[in-house]
C-alpha positions in Angstrom: 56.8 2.2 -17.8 54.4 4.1 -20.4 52.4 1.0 -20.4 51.9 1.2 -16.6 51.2 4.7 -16.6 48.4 4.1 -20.1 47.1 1.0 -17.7 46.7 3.4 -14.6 45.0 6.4 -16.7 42.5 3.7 -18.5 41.8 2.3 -14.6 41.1 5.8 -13.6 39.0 6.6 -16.4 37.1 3.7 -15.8 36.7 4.0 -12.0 35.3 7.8 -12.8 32.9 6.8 -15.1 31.7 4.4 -12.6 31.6 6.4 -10.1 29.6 9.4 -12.1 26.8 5.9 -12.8 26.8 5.0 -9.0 26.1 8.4 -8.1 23.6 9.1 -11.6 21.6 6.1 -10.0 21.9 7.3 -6.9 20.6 10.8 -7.7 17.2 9.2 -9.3 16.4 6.8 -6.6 16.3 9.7 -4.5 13.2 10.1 -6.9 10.2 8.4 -5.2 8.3 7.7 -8.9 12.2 5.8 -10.0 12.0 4.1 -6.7 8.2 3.0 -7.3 9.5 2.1 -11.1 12.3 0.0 -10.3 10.2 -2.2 -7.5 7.9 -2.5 -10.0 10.1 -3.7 -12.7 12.2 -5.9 -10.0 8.6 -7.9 -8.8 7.9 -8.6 -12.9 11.6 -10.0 -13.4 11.2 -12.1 -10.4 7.3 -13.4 -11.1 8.6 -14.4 -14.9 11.9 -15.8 -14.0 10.3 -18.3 -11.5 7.4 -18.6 -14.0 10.0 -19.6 -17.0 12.1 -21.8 -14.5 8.7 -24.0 -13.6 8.0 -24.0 -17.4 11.3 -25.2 -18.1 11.5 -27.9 -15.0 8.6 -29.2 -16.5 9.6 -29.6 -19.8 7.3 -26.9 -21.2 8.2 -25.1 -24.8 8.5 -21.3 -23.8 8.4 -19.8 -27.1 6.4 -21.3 -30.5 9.0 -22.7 -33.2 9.5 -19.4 -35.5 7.9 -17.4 -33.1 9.5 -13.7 -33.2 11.4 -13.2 -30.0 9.4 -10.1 -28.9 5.9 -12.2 -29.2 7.5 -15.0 -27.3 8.8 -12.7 -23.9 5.4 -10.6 -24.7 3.2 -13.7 -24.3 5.1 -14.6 -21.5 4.6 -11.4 -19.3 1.0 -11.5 -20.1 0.6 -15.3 -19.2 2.2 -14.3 -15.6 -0.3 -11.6 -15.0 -2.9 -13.5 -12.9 -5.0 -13.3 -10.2 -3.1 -15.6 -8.0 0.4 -13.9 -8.8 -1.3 -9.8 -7.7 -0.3 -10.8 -4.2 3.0 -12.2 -4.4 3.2 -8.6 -7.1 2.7 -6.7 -4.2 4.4 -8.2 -1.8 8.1 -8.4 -4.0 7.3 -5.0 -4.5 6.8 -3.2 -1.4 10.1 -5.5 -0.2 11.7 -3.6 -3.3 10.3 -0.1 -2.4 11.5 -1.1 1.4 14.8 -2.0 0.1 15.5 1.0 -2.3 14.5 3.2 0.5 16.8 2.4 2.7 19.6 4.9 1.8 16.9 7.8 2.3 15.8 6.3 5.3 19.6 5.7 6.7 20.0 9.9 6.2 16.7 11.1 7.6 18.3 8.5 11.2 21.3 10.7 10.9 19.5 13.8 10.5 17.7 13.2 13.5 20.2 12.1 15.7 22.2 15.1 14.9 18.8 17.4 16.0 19.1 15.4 19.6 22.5 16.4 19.8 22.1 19.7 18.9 19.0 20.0 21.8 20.7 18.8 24.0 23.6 21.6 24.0 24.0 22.9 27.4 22.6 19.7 29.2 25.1 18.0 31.1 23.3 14.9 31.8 21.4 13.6 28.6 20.8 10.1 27.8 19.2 10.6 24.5 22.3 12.3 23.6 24.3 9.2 24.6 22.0 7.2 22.4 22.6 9.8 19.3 26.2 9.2 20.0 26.3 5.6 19.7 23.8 5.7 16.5 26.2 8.2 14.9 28.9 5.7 15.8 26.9 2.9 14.5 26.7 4.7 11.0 30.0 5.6 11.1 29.5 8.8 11.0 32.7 11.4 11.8 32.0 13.4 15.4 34.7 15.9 14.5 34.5 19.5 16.0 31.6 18.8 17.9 31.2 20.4 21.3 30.9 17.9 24.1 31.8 20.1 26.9 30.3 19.9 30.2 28.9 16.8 29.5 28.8 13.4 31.1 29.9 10.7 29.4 30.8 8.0 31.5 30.8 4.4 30.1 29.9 5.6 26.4 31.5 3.3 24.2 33.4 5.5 20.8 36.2 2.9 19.8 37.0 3.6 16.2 35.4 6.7 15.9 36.5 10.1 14.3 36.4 12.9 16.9 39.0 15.0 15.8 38.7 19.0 16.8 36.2 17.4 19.5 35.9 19.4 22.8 35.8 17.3 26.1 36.2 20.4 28.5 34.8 19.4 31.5 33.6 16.3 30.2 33.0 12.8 32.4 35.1 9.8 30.5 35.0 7.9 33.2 35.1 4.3 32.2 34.7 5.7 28.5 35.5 3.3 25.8 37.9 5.4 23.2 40.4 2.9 21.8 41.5 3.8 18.7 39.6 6.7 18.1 40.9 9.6 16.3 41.4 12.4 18.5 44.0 14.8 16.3 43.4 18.6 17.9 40.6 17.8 20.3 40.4 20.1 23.4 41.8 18.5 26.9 39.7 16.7 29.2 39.0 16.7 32.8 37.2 13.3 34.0 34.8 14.5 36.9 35.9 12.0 40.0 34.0 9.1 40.8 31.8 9.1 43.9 32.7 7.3 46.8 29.9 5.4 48.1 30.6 5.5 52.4 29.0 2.8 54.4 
């Protein structure tokens, strides 16, 4: 039984200190210079490792007999550096830049989705703010306490999303798609009728 509980607190300990890396790194890619740093560093493994593979495919010695370790990797980084390898330099490391950017690039999407939903308060018709919704929902992103009165929402498709505290007042969910969505404390509903077309 002590074991267990040793075993859990060593799990949890670990799992923090994790955690406090994930978000350390996280904190200095949010740094543009990192960012640039780390692409750079990524296109140099990639160039040498394919370099060192090729050597060693064909048979090639990579390092001189009783050749210090340090001279052998230096000799090697300086023997990639070439003309012919600047482009594929650049290209591995604007994919990196792209790549490493995609977190910051994922908020600013959420960030602006939540301005259309904002200016769009008031409007009861708004299909940018439809689009907002389902971009939100995309991200899986929690709607909860947001104020969707008066609005028409017919056909939007919000399966599996958070909308707890959400208010539908006078909203149009007709044919809306809200299966298994939380809706814990939302305010009621009342789905506008559908016109009848008369021939």
């Amino acid at each position: 039984m002590l074991n267990n509980k040793r075993k859990n607190k060593q799990i949890k300990a670990k799992l923090n200190t994790i955690n406090e890396v994930i978000n350390l790194i996280q904190k200095y890619l949010d740094k543009i210079w990192f960012r640039v740093l780390v692409s750079l560093g990524i296109a140099c493994i990639a160039i040498l490792a394919t370099y060192l593979v090729e050597k060693w495919s064909q048979n090639q010695e990579i390092c001189y007999s009783l050749e210090p370790i340090q001279k052998c990797i230096f000799r090697q980084i300086l023997s990639v550096v070439t003309p012919s390898n600047i482009e594929c330099f650049s290209i591995l490391t604007g994919a990196s830049i792209y790549i490493l950017e995609s977190r910051e690039r994922r908020q600013r999407i959420i960030y602006q989705t939540w301005q259309v939903i904002d200016s769009a308060s008031g409007v009861r018709v708004s299909y940018a703010r439809i689009e907002a919704l389902k971009t939100l929902k995309k991200y899986k992103i929690s709607l909860q306490g947001i104020d969707l009165s008066n609005t028409d929402l017919s056909q939007i498709e919000l399966e599996k999303v958070q909308l707890n505290g959400i208010n539908f007042s006078n909203a149009n969910l007709n044919s809306a798609n809200l299966n298994s969505a939380e809706l814990n404390g939302y305010i009621p509903v009342f789905i506008l009728p559908r016109k009848i077309n008369k021939s």
